[in-house]
PyMOL Python script that loads the backbone (N, CA, C, O; Angstrom):
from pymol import cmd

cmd.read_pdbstr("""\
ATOM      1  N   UNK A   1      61.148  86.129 104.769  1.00  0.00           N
ATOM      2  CA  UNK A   1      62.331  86.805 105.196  1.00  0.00           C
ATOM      3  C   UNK A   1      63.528  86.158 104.491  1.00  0.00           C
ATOM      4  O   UNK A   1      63.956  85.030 104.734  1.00  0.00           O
ATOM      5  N   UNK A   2      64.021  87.035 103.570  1.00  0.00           N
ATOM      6  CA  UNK A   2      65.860  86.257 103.356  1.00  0.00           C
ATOM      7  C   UNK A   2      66.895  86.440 104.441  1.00  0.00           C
ATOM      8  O   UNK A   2      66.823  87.140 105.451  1.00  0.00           O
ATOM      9  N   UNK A   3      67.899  85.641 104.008  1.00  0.00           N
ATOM     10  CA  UNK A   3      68.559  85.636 105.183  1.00  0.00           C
ATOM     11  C   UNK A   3      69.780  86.257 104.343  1.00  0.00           C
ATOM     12  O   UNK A   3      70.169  85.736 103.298  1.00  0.00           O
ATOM     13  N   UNK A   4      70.437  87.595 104.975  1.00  0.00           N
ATOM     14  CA  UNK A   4      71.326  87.974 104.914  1.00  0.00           C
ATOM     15  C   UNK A   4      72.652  87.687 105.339  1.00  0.00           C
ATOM     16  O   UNK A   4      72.704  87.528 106.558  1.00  0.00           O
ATOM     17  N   UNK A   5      74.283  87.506 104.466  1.00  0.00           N
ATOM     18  CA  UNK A   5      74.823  87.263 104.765  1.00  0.00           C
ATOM     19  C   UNK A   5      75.923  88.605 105.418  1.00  0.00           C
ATOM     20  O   UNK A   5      76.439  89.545 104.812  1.00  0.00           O
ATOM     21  N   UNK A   6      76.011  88.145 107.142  1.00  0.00           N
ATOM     22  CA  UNK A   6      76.704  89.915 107.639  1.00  0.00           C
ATOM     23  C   UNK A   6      78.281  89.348 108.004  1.00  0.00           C
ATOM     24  O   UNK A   6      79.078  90.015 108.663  1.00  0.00           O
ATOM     25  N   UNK A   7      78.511  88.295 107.574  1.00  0.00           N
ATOM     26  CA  UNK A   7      79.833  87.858 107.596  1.00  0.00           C
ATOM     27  C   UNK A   7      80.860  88.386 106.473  1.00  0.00           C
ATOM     28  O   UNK A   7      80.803  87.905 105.341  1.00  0.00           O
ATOM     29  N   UNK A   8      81.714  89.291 106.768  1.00  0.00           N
ATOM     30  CA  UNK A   8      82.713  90.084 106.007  1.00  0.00           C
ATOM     31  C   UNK A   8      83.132  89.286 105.029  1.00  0.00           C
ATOM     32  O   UNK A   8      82.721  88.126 105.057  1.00  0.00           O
ATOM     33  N   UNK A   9      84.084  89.723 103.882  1.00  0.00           N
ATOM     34  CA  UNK A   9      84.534  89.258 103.210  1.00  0.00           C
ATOM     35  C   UNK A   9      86.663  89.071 104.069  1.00  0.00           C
ATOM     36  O   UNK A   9      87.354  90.040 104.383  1.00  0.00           O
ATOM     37  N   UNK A  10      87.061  87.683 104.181  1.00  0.00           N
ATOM     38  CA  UNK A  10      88.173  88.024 104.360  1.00  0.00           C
ATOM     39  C   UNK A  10      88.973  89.017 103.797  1.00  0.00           C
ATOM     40  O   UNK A  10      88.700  89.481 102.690  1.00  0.00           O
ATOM     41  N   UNK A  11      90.033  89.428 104.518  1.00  0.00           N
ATOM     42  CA  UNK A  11      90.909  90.757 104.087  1.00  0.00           C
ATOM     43  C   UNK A  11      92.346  89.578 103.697  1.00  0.00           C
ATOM     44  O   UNK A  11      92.592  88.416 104.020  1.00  0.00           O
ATOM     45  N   UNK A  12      92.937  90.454 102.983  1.00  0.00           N
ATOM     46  CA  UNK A  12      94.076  89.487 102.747  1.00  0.00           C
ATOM     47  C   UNK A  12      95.319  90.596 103.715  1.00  0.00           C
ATOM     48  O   UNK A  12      95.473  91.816 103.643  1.00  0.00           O
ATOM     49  N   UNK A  13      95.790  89.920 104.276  1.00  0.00           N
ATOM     50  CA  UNK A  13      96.931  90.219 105.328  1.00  0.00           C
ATOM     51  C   UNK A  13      98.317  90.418 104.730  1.00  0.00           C
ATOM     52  O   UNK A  13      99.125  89.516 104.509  1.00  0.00           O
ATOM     53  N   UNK A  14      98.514  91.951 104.455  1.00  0.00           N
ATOM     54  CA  UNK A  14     100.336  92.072 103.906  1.00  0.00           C
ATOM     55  C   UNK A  14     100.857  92.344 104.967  1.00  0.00           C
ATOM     56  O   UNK A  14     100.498  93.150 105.825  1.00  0.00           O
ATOM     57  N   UNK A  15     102.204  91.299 104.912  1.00  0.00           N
ATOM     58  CA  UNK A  15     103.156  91.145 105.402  1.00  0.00           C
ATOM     59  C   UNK A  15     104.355  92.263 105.560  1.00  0.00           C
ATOM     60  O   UNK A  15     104.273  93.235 104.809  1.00  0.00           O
ATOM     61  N   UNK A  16     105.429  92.205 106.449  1.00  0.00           N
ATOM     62  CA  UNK A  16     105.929  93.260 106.682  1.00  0.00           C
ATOM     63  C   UNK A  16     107.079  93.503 105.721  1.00  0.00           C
ATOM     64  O   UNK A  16     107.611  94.580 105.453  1.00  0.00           O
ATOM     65  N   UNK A  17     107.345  92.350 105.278  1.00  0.00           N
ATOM     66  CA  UNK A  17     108.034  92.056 103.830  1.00  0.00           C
ATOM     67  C   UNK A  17     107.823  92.708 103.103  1.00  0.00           C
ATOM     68  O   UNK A  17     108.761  93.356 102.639  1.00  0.00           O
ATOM     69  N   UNK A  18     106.207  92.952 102.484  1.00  0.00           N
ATOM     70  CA  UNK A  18     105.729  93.219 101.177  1.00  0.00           C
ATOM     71  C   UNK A  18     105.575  94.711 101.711  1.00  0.00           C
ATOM     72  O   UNK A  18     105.657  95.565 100.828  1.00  0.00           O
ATOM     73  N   UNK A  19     105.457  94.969 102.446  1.00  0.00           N
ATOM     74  CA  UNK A  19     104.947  96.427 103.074  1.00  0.00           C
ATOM     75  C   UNK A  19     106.572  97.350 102.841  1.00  0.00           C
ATOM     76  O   UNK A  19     106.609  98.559 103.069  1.00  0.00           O
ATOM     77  N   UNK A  20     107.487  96.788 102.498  1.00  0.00           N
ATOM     78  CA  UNK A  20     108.906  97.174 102.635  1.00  0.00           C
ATOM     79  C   UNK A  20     109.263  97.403 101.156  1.00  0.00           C
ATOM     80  O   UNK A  20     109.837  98.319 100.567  1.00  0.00           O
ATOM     81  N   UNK A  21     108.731  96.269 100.782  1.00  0.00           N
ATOM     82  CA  UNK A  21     109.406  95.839  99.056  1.00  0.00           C
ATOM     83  C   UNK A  21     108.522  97.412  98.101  1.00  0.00           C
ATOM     84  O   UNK A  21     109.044  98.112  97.233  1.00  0.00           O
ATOM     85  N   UNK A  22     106.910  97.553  98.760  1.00  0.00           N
ATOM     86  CA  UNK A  22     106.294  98.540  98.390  1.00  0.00           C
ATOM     87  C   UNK A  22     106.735  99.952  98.505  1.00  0.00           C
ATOM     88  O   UNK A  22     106.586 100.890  97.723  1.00  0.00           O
ATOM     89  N   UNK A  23     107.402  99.872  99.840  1.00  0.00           N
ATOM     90  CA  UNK A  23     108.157 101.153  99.910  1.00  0.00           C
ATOM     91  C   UNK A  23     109.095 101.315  99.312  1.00  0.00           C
ATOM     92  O   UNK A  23     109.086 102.472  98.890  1.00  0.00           O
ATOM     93  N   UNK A  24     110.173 100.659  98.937  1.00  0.00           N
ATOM     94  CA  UNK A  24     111.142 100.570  98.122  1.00  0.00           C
ATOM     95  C   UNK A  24     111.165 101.263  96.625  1.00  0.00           C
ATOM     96  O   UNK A  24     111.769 102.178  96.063  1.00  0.00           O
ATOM     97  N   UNK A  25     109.902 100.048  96.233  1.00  0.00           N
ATOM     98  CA  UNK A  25     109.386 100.702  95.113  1.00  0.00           C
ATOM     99  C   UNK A  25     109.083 102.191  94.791  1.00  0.00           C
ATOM    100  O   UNK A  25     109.493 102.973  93.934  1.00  0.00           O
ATOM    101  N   UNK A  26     108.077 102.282  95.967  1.00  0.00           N
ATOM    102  CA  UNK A  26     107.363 103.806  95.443  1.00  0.00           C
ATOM    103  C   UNK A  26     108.491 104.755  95.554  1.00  0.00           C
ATOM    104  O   UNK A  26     108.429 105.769  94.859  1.00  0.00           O
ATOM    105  N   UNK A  27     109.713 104.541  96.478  1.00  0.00           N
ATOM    106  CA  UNK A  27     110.625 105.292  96.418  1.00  0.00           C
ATOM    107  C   UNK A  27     111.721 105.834  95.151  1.00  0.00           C
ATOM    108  O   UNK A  27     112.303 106.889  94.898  1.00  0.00           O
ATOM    109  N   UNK A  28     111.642 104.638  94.610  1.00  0.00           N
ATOM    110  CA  UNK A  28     112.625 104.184  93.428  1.00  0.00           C
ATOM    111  C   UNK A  28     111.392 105.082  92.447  1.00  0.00           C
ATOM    112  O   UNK A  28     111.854 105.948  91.705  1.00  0.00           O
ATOM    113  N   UNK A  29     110.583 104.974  92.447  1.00  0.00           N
ATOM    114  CA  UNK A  29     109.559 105.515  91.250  1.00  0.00           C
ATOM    115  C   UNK A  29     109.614 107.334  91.469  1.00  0.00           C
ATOM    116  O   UNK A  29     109.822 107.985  90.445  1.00  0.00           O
ATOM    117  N   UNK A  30     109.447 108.010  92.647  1.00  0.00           N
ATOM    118  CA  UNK A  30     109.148 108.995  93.139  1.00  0.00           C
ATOM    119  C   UNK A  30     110.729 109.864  92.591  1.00  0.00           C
ATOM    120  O   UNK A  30     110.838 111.033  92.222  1.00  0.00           O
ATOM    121  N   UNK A  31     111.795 108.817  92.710  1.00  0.00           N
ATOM    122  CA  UNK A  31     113.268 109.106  92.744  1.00  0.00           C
ATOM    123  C   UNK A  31     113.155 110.058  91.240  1.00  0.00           C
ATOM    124  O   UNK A  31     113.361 111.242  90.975  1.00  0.00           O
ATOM    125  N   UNK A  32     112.519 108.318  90.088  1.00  0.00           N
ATOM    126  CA  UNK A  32     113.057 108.475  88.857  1.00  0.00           C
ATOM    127  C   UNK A  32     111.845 109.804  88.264  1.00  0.00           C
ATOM    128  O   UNK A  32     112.349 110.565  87.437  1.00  0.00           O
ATOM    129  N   UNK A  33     110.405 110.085  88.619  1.00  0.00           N
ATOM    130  CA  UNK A  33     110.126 110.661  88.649  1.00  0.00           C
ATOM    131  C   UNK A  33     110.487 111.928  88.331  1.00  0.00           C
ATOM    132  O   UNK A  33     110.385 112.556  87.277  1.00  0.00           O
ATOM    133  N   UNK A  34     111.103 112.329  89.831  1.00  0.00           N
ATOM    134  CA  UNK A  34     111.761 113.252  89.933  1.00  0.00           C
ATOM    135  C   UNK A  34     113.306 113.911  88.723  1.00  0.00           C
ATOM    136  O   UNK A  34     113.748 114.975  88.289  1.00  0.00           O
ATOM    137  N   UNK A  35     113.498 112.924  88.678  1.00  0.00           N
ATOM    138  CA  UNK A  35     114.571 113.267  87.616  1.00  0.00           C
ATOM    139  C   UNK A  35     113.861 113.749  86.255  1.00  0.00           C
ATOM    140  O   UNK A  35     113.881 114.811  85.634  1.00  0.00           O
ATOM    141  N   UNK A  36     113.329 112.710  86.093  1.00  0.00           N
ATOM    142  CA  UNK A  36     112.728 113.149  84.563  1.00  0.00           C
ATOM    143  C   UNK A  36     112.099 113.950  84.696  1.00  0.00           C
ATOM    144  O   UNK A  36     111.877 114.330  83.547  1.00  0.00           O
ATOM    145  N   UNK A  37     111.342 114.849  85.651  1.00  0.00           N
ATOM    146  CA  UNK A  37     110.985 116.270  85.778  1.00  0.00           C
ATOM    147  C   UNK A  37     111.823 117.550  85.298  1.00  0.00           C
ATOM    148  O   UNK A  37     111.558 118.506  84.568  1.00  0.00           O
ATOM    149  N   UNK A  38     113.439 116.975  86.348  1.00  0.00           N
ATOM    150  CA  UNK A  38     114.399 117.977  86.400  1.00  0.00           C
ATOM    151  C   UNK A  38     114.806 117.900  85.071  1.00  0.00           C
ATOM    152  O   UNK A  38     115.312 118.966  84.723  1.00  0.00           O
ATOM    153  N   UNK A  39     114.780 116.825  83.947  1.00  0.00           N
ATOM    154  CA  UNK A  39     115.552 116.649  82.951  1.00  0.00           C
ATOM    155  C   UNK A  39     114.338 117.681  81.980  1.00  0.00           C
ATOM    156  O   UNK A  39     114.786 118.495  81.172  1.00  0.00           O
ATOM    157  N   UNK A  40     112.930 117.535  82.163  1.00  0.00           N
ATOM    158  CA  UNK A  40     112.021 118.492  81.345  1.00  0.00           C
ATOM    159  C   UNK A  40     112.089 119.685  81.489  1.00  0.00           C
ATOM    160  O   UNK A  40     111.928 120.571  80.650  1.00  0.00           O
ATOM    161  N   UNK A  41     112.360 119.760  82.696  1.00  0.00           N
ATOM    162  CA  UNK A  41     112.369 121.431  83.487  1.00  0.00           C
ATOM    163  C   UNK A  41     113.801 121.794  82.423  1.00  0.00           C
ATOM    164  O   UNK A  41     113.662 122.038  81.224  1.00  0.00           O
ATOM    165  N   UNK A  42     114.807 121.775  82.949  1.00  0.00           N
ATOM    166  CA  UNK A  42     116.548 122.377  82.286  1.00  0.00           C
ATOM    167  C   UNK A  42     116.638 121.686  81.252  1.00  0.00           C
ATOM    168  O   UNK A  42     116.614 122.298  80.184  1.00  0.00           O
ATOM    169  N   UNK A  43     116.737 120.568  81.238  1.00  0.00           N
ATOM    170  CA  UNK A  43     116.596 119.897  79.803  1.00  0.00           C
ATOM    171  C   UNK A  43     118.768 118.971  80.229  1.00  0.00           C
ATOM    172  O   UNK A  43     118.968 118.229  81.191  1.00  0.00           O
ATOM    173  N   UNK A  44     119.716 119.319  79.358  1.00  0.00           N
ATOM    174  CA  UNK A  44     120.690 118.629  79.680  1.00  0.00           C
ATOM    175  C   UNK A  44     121.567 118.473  81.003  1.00  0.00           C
ATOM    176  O   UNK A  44     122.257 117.492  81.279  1.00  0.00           O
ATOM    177  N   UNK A  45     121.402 119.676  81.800  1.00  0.00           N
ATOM    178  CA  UNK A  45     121.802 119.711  82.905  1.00  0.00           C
ATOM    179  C   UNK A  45     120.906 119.483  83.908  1.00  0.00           C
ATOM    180  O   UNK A  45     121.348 120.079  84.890  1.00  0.00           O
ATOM    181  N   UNK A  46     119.945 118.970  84.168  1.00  0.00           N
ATOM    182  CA  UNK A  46     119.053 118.242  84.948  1.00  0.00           C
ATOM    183  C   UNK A  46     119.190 116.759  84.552  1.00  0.00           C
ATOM    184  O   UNK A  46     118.655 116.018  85.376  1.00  0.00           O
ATOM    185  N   UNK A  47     119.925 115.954  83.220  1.00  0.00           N
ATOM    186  CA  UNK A  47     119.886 115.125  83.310  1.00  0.00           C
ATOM    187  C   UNK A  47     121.674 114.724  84.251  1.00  0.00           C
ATOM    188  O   UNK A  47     121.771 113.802  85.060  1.00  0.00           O
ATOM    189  N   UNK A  48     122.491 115.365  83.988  1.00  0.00           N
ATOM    190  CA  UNK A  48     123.977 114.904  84.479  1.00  0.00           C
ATOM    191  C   UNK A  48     124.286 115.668  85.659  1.00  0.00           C
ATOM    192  O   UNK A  48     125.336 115.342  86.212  1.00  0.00           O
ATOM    193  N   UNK A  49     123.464 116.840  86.310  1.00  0.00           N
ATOM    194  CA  UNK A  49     123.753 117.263  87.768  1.00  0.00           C
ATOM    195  C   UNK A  49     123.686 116.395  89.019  1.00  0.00           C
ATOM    196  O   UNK A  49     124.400 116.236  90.009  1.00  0.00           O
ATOM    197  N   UNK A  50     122.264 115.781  88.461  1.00  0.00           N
ATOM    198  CA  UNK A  50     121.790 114.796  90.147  1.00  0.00           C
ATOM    199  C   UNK A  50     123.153 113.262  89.637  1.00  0.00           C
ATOM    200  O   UNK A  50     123.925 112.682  90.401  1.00  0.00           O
ATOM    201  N   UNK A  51     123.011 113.102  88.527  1.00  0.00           N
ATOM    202  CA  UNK A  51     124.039 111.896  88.402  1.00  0.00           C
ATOM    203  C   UNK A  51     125.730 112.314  88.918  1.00  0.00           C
ATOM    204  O   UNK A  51     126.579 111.601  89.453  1.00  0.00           O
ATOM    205  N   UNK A  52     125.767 113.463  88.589  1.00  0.00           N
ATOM    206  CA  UNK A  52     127.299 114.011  89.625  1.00  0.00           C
ATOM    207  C   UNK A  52     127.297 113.824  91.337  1.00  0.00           C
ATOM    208  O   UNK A  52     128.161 113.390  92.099  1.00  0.00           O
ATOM    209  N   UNK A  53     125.668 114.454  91.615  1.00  0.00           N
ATOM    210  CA  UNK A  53     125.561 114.596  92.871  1.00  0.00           C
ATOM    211  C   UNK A  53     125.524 113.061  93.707  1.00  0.00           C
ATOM    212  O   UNK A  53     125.968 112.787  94.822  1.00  0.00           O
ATOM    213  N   UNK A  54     124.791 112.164  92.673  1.00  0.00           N
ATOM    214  CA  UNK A  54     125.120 110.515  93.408  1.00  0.00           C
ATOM    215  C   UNK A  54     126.344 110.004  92.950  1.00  0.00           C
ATOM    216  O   UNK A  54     126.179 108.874  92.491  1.00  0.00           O
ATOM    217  N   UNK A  55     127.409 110.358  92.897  1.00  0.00           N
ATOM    218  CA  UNK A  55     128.786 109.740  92.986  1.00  0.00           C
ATOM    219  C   UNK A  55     129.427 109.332  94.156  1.00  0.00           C
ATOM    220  O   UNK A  55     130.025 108.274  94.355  1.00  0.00           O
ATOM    221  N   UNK A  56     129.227 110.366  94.989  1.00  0.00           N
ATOM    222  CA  UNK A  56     129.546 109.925  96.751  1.00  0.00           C
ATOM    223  C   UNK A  56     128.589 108.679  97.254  1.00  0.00           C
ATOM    224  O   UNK A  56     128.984 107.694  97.878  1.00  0.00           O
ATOM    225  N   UNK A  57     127.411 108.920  96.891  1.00  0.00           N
ATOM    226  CA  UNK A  57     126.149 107.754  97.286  1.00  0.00           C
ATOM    227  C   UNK A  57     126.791 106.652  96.756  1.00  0.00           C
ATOM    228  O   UNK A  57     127.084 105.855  97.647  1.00  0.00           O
ATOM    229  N   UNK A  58     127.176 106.241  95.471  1.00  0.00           N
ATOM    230  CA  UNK A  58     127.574 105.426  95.034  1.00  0.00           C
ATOM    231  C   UNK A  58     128.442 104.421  95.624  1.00  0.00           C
ATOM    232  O   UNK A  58     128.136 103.254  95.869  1.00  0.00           O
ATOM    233  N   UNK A  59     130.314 105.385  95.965  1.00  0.00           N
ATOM    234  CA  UNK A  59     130.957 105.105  96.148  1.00  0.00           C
ATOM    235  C   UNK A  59     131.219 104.788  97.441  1.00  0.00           C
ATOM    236  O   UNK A  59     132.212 104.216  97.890  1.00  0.00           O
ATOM    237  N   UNK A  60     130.190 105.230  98.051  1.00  0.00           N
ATOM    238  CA  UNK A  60     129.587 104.787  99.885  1.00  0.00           C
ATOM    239  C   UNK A  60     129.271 103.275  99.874  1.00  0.00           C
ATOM    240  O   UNK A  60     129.952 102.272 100.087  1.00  0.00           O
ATOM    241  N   UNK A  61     127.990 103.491  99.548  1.00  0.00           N
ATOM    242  CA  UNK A  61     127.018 102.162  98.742  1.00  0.00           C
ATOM    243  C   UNK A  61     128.807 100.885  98.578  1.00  0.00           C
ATOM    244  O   UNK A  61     129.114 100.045  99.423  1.00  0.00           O
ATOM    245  N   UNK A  62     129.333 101.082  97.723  1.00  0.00           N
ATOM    246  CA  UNK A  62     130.233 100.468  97.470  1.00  0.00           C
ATOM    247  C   UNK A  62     131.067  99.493  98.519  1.00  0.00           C
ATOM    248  O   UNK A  62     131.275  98.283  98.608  1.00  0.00           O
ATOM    249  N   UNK A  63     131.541 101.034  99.486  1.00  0.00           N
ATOM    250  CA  UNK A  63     132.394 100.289 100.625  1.00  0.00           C
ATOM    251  C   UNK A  63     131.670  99.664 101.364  1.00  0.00           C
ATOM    252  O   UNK A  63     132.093  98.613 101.847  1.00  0.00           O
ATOM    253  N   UNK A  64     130.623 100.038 101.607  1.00  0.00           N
ATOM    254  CA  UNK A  64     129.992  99.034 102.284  1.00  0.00           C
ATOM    255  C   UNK A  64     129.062  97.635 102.218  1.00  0.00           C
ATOM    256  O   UNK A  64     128.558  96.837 103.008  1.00  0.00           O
ATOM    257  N   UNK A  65     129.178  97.892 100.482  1.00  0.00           N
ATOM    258  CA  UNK A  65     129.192  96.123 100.166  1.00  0.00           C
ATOM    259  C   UNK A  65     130.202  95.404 100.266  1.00  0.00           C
ATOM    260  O   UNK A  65     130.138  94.180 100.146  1.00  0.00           O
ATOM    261  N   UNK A  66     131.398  96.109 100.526  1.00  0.00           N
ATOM    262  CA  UNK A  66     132.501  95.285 100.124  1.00  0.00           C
ATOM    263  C   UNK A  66     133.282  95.397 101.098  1.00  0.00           C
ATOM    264  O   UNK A  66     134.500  95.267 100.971  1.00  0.00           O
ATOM    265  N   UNK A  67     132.626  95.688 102.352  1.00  0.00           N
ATOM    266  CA  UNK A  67     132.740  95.521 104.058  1.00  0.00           C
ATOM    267  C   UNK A  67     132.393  94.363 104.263  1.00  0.00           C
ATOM    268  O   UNK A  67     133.167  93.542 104.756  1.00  0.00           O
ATOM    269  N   UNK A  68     130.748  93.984 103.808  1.00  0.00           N
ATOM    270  CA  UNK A  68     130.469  92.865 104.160  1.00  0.00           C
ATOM    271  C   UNK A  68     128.845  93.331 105.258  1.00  0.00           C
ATOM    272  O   UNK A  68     128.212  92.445 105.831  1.00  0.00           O
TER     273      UNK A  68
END
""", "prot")
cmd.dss("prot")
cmd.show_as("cartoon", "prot")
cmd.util.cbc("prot")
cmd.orient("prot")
């Protein structure tokens, strides 16, 4: 008889950190994605529409770094 080993292999445990930083990412990827779609699809005005449309985002983003 061999003896089988039925003891799992440890799992490695992500943190809620990394689980965040991942989302971040895939977001940021899905974002740019998306653009370079819109920029294939229309071609010059898919590249400078969504960049008009984040000017408010921006300038939000802004005050409220510099709120603190």
């Amino acid at each position: 008889m061999t003896a089988i080993d039925t003891h799992a292999a440890p799992q490695a445990e992500i943190d809620a950190e990394t689980i965040t930083m991942l989302r971040i990412l895939l977001s940021v990827a899905v974002f740019v994605a998306g653009w370079a779609t819109s920029v294939a699809l229309w071609g010059i005005p898919g590249l400078y529409i969504p960049a008009l449309a984040l000017v408010p985002v921006a300038w939000v983003m802004l005050i409220i770094i510099s709120r603190g």
